[in-house]
C-alpha positions as CSV (number, residue, x, y, z in Angstrom):
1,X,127.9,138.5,85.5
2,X,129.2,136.3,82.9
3,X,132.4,135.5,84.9
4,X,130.0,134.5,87.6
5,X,127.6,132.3,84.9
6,X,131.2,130.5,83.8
7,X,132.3,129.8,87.3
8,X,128.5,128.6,87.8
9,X,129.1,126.4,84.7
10,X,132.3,125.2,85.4
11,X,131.5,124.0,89.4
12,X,133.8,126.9,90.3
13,X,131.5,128.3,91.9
14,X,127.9,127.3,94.2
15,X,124.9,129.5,93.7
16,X,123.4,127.4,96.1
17,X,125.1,128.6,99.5
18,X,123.6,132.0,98.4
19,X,119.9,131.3,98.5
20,X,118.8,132.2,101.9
21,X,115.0,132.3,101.4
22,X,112.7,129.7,99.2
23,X,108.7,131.4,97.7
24,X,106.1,130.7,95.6
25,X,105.2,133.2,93.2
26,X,102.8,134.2,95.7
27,X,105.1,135.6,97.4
28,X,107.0,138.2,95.0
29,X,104.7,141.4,96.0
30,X,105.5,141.3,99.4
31,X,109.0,140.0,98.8
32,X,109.5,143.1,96.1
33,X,108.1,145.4,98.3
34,X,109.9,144.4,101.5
35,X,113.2,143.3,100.4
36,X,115.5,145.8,101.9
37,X,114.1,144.4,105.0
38,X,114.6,141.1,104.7
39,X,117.6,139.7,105.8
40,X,119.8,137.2,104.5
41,X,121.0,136.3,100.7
42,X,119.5,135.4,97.2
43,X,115.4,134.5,97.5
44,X,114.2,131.8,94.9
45,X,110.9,132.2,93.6
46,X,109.4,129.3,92.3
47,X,106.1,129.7,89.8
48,X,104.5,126.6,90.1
49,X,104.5,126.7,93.8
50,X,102.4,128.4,96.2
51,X,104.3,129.2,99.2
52,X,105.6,132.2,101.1
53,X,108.8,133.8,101.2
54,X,110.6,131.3,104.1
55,X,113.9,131.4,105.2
56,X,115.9,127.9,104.7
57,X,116.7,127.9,108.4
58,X,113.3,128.5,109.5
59,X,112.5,125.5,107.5
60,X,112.5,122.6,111.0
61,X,110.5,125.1,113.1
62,X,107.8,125.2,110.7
63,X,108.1,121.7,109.4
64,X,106.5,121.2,113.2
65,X,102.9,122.0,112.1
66,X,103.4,121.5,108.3
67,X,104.9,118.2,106.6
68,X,106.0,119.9,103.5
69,X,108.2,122.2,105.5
70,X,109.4,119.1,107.7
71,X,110.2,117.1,104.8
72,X,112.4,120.4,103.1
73,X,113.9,120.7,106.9
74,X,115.3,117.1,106.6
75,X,116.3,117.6,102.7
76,X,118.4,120.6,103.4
77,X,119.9,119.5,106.4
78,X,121.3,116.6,104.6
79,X,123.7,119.2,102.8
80,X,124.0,121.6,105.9
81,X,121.3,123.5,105.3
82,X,122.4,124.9,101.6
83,X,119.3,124.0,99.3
84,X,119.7,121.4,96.8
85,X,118.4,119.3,93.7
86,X,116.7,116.9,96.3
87,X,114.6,119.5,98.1
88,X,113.8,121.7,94.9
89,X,112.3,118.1,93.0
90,X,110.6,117.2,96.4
91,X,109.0,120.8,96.8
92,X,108.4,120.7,92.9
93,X,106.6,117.2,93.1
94,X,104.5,118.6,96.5
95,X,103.1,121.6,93.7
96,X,102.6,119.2,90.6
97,X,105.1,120.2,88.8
98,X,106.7,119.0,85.5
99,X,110.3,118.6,85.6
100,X,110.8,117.0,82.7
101,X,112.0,113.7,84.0
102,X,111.0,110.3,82.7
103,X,109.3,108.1,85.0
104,X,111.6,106.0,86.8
């Protein structure tokens, strides 16, 4: 685990291309419950955000009937459908969410 932090911290290595799945905190009892069964990598929980567990490449077939998902869709296609900084501040923003940043 540390290697893995100091690659992190170094650019060495992504943790990005592992997340598979993006949830609001809504989402963790059925994620807990149900992860063995759900396919894919890493699933980032975010507490501010009320969301459910949804799978980055379900992302544009959602974003059909719901703008947030097609503005996330367009985000994370940018970068080939790896989430990013763009898409977590968007989805942040959508919730009202402090990230700390100064008014531009």
């Amino acid at each position: 685990m540390k290697e893995a932090i100091a690659l992190s911290a170094t650019g060495q290595l992504q943790p990005s291309f592992m997340v598979t799945h993006i949830g609001g905190l809504d989402a963790v009892p059925e994620t807990v419950l149900n992860l063995p069964d759900i396919p894919g990598g890493k699933k980032l929980i975010y507490n501010g955000v009320t969301m459910p567990l949804t799978a980055i490449a379900d992302f544009a077939e959602k974003g059909k009937t719901d703008p947030l998902f097609k503005e996330l869709a367009r985000l994370v296609e940018e970068t080939h459908g790896i989430w990013n900084e763009q898409a977590e501040k968007y989805l942040l923003a959508q919730f009202g969410v402090d990230i700390g940043e100064a008014a531009q």
